[in-house]
GUSE-498133 format. One line per field, with one value per atom (N, C-alpha, C): atom name; x, y, z; residue in one letter; residue number from 0. Coordinates in Angstrom, 1 decimal. Example, Ala and Ser with C-alpha at 12.3 -4.5 7.8 and 13.67 -1.06 7.14 Angstrom:
BEGIN
atom	c(N  CA  C  N  CA  C)
X	c(13.2  12.3  13.2  12.8  13.7  12.9)
Y	c(-5.7  -4.5  -3.3  -2.2  -1.1  0.0)
Z	c(7.8  7.8  7.8  7.1  7.1  7.9)
rest	c(a  a  a  s  s  s)
nr	c(0  0  0  1  1  1)
***
This chain:
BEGIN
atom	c(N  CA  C  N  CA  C  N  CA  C  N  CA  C  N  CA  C  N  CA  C  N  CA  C  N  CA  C  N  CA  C  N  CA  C  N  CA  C  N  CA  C  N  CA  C  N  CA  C  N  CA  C  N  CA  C  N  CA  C  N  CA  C  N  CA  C  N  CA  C  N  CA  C  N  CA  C  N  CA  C  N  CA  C  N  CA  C  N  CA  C  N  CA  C  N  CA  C  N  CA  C  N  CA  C  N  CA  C  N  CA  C  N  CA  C  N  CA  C  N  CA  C  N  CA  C  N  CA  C  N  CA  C  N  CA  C  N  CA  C  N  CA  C  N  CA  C  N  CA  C  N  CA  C  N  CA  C  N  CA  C  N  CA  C  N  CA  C  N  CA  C  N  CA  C  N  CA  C  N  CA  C  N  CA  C  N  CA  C  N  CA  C  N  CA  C  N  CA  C  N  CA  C  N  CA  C  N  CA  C  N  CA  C  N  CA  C  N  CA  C  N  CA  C  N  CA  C  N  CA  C  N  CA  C  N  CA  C  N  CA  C  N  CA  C  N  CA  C  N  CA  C  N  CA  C  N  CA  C  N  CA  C  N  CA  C  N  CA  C  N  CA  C  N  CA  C  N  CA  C  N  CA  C  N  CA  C  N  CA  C  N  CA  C  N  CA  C  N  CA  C  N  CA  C  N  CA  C  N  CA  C  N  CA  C  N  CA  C  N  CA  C  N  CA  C  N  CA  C  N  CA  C  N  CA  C  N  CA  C  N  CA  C  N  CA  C  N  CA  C  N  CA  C  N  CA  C  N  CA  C  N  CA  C  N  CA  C  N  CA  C  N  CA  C  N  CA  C  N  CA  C  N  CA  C  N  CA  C  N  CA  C  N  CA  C  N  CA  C  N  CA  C  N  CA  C  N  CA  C  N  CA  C  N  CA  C  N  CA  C  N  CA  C  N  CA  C  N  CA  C  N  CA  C  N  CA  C  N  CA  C  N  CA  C  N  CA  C  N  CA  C  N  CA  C  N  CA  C  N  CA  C  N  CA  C  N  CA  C  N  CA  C  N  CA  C  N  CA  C  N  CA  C  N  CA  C)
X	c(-13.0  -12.9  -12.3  -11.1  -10.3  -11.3  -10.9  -11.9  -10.9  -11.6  -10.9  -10.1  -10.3  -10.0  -8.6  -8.4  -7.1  -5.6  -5.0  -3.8  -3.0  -2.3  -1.4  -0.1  0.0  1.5  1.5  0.1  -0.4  -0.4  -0.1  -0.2  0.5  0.7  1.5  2.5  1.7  2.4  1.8  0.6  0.2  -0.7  -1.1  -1.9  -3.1  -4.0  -5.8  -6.0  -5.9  -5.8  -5.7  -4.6  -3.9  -4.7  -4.7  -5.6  -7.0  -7.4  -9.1  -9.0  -7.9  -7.5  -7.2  -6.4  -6.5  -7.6  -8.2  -9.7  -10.4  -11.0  -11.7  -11.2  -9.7  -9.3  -9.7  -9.7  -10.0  -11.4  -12.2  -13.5  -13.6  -12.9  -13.2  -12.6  -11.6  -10.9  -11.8  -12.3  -13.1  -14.2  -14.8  -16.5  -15.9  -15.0  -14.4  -14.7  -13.8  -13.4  -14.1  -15.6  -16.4  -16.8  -17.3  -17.9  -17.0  -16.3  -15.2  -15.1  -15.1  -15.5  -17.3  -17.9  -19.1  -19.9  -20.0  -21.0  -20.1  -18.6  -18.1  -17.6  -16.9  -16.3  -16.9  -17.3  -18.0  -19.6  -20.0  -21.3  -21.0  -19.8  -19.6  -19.0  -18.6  -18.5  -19.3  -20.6  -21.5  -22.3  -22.3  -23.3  -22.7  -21.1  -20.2  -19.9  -20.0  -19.4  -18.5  -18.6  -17.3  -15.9  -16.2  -14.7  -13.9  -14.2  -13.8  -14.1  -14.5  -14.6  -13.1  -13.5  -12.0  -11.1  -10.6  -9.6  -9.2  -10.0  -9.4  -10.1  -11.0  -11.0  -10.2  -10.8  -10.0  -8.4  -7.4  -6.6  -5.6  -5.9  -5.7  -5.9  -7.2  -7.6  -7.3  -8.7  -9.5  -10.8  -11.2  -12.3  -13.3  -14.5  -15.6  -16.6  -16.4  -16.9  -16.2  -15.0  -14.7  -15.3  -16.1  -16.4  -17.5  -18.4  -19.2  -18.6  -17.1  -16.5  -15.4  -15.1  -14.4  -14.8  -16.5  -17.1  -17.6  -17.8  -17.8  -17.2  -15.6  -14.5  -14.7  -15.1  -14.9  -16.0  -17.6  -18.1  -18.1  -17.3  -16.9  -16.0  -15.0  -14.4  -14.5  -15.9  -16.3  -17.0  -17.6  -18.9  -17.8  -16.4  -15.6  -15.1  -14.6  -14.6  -15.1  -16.7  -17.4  -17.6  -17.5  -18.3  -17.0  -15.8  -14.8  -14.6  -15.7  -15.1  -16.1  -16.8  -16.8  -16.1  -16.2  -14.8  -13.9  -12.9  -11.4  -10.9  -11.3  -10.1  -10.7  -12.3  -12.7  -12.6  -12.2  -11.4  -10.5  -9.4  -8.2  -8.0  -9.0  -8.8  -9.2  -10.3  -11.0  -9.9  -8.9  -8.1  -6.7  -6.4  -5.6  -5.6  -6.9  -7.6  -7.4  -8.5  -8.2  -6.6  -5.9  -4.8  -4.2  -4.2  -4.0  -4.6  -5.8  -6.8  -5.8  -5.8  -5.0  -3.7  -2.6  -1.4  -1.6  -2.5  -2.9  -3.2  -4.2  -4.7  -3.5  -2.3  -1.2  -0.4  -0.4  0.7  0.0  -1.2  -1.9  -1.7  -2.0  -1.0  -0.2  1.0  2.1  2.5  1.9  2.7  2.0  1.3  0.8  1.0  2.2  2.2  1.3  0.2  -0.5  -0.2  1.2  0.8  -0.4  -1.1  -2.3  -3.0  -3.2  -4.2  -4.1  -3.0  -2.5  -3.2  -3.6  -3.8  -5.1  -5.9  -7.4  -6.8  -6.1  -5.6  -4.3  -3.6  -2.5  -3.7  -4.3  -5.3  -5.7  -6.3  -7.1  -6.2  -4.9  -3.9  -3.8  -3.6  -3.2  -3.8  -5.3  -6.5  -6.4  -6.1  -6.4  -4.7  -3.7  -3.1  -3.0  -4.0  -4.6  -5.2  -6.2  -6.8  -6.5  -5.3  -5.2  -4.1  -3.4  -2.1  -3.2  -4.3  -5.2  -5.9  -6.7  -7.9  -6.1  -5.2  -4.2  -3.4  -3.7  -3.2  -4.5  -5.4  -6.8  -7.1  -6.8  -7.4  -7.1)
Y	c(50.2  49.5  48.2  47.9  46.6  45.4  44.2  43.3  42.2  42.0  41.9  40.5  39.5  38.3  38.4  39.5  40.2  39.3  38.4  37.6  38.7  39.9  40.6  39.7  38.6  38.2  37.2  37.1  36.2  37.4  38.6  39.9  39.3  39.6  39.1  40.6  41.3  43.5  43.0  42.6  42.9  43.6  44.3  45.5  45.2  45.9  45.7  44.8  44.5  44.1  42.8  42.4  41.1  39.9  41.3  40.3  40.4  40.9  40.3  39.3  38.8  38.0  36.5  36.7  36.0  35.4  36.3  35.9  35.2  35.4  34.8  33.9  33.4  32.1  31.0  31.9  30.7  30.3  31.3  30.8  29.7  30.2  29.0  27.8  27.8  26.1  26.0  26.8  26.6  25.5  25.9  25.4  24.2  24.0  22.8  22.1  22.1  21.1  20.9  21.5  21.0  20.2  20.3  19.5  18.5  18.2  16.9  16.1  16.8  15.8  15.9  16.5  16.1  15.3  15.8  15.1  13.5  13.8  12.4  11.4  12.0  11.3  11.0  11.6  11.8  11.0  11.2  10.2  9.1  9.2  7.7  6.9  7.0  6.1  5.7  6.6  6.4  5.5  5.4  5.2  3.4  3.1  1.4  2.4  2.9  2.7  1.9  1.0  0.0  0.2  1.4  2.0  2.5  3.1  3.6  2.2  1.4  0.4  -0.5  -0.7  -1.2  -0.9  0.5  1.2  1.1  1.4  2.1  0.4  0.4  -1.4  -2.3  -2.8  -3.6  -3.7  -2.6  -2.7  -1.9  -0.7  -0.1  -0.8  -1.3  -2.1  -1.3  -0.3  0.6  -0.4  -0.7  -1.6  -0.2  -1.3  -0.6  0.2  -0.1  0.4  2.1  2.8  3.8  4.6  4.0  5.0  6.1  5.7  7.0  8.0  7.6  8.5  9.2  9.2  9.6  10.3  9.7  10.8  11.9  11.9  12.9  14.1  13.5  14.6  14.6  14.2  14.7  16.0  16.0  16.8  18.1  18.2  19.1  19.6  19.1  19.9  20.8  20.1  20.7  22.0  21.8  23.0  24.0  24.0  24.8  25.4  24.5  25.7  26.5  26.4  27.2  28.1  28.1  28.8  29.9  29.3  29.9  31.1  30.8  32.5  33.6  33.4  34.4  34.5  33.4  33.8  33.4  33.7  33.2  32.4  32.0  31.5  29.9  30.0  28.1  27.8  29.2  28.3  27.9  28.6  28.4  26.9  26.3  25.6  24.4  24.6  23.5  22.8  24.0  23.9  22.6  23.2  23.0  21.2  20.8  19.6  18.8  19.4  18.5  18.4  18.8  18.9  17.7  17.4  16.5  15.2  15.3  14.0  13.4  13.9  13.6  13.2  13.9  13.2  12.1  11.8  10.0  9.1  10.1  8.8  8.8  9.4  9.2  8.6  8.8  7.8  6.1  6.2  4.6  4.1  5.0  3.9  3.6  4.5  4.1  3.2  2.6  1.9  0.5  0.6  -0.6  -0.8  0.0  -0.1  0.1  0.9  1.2  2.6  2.7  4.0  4.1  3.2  3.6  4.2  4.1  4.6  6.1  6.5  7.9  8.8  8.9  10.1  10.9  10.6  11.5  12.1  11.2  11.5  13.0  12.7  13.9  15.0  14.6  15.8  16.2  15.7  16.7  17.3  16.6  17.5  18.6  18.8  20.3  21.1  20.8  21.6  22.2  21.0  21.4  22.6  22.2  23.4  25.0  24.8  26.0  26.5  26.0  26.9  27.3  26.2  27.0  28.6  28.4  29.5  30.7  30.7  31.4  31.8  31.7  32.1  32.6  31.9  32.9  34.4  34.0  35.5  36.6  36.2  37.2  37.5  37.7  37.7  38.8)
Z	c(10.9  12.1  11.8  12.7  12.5  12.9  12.6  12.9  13.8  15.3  15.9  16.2  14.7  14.4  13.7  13.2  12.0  12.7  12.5  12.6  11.5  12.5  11.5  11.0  11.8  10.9  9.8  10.0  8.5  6.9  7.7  6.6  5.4  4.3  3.2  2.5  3.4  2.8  1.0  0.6  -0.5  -0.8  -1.7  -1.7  -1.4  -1.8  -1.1  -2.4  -3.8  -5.1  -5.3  -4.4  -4.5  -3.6  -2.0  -0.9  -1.8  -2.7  -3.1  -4.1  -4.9  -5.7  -5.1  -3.7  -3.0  -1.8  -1.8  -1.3  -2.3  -3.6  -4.6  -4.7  -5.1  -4.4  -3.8  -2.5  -1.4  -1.5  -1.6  -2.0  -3.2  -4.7  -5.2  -4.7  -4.0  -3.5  -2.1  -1.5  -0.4  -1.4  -2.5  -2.9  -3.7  -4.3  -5.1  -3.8  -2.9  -1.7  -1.2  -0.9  -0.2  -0.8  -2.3  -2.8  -3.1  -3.3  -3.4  -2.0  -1.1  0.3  0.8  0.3  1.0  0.1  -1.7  -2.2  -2.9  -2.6  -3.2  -2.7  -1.4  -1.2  0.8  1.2  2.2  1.8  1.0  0.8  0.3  -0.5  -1.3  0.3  0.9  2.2  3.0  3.2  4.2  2.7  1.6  1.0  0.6  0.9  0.6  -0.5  -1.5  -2.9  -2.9  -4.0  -4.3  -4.8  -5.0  -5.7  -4.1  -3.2  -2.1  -1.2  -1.0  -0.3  -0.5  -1.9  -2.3  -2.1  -2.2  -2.0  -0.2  0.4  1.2  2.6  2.6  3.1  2.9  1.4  1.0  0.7  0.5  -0.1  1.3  2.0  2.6  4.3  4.2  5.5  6.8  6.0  7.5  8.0  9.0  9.1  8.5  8.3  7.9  8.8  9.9  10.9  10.9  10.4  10.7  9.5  8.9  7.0  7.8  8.6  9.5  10.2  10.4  11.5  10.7  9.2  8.0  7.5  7.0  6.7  7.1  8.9  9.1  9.5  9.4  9.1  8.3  6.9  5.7  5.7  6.2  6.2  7.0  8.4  8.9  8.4  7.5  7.0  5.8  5.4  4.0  4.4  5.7  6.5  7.1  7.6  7.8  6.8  5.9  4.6  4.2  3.9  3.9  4.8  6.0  7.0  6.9  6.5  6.4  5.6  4.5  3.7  4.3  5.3  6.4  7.2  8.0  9.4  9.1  8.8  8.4  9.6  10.7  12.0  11.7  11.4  10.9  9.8  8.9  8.0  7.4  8.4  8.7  9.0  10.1  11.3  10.1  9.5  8.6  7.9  7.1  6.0  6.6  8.0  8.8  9.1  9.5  9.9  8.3  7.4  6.5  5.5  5.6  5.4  6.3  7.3  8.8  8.0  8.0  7.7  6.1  5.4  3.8  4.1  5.2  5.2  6.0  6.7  7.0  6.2  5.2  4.5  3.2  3.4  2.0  2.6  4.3  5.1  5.0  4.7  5.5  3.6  2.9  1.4  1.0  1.5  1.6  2.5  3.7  4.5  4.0  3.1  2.3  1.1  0.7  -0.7  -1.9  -1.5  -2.5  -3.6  -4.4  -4.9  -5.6  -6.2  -7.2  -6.8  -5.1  -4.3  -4.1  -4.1  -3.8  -4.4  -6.0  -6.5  -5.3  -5.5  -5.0  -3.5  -2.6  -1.4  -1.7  -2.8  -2.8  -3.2  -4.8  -4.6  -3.9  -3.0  -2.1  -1.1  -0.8  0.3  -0.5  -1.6  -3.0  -2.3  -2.7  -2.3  -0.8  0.1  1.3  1.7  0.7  1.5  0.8  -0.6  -0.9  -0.1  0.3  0.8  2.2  2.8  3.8  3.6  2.9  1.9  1.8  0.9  0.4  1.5  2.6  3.8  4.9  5.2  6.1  5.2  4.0  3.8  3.5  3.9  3.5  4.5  5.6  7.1  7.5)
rest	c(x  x  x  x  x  x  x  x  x  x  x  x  x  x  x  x  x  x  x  x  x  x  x  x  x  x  x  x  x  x  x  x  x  x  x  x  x  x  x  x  x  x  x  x  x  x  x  x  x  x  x  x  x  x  x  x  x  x  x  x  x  x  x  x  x  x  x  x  x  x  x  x  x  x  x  x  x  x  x  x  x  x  x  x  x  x  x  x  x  x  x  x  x  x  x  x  x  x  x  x  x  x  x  x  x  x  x  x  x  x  x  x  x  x  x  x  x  x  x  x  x  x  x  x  x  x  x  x  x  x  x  x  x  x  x  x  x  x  x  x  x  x  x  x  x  x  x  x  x  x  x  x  x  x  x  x  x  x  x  x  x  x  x  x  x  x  x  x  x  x  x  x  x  x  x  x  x  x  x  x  x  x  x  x  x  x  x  x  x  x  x  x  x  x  x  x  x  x  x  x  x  x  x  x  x  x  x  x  x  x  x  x  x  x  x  x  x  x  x  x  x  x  x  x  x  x  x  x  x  x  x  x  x  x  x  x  x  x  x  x  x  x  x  x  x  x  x  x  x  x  x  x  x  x  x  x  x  x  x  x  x  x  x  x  x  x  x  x  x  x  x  x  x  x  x  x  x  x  x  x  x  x  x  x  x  x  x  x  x  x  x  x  x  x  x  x  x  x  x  x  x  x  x  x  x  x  x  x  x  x  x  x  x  x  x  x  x  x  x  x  x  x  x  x  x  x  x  x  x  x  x  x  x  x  x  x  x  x  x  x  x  x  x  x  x  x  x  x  x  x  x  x  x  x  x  x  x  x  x  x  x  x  x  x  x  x  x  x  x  x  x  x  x  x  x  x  x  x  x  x  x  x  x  x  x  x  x  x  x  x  x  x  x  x  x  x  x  x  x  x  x  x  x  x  x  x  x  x  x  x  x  x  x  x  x  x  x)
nr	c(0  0  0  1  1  1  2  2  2  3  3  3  4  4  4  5  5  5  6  6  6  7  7  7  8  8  8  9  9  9  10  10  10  11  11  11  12  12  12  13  13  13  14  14  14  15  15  15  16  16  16  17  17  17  18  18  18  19  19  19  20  20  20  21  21  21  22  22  22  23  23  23  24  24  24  25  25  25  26  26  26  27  27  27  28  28  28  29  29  29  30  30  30  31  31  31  32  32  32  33  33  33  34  34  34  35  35  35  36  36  36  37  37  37  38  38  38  39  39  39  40  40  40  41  41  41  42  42  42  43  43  43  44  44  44  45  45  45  46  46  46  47  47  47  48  48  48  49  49  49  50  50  50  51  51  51  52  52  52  53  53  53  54  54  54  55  55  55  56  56  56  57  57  57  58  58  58  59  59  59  60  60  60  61  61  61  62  62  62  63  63  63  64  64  64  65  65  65  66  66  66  67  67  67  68  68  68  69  69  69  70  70  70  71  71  71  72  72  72  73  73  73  74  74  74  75  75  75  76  76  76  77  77  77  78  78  78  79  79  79  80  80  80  81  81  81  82  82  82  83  83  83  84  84  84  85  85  85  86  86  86  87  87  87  88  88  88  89  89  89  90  90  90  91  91  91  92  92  92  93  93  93  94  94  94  95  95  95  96  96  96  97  97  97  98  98  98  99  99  99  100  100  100  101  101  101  102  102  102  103  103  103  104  104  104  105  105  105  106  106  106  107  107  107  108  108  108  109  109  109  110  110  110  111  111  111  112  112  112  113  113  113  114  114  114  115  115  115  116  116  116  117  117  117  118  118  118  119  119  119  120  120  120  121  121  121  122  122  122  123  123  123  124  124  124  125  125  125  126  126  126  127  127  127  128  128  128  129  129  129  130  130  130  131  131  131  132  132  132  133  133  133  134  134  134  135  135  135  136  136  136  137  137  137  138  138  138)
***
């Protein structure tokens, strides 16, 4: 029985072999990336950490008032990932969002001249367009 969420033109025509290679995949970049935005980078904002304060306050100059409203994309998108390697359409959507959220925060250092700032932000775009590549071809 088809499952009636199946996006056939996300099909990749790869065998049954390849889409479960590519599923295990996304799962492991699904569980990396959650935990990279919920227990690090997602608490280290709600929590000041001074390394992310710096960066992205201080040097970046987001007020501090938005680190509640960052982190909580950061954790919705960690909880769609997840939720995602059951339903593929949230975590498609999760993968899609945080991917969105990363090319802001690589636009808001560059328009300040920060490359130092860049690495963790490009990482996590990597991640985030793994797994969106990885959960649209498993669907």
């Amino acid at each position: 029985m088809d499952d009636p969420w199946r996006l056939r033109m996300f099909r990749c025509g790869c065998g049954r072999r390849e889409e479960i290679l590519m599923f295990a995949a996304y799962v492991g970049v699904a569980i990396i990336s959650s935990v990279l935005l919920a227990l690090i980078s997602g608490l280290g904002k709600l929590r000041r950490n001074p390394y992310i304060v710096k960066s992205i306050h201080d040097v970046v100059g987001i007020p501090m008032h938005w680190f509640p409203f960052l982190a909580g994309l950061e954790f919705a998108a960690a909880t769609g990932l997840l939720v995602g390697i059951k339903w593929a359409p949230i975590g498609i959507t999760a993968a899609a969002g945080m991917a969105l959220y990363f090319v802001g925060a690589i636009v808001a250092h560059v328009r300040v001249n920060d490359l130092k700032g860049l690495g963790p932000a490009v990482q996590m775009l990597c991640l985030a367009v793994a797994a969106l590549i990885t959960r649209m071809f498993t669907i």
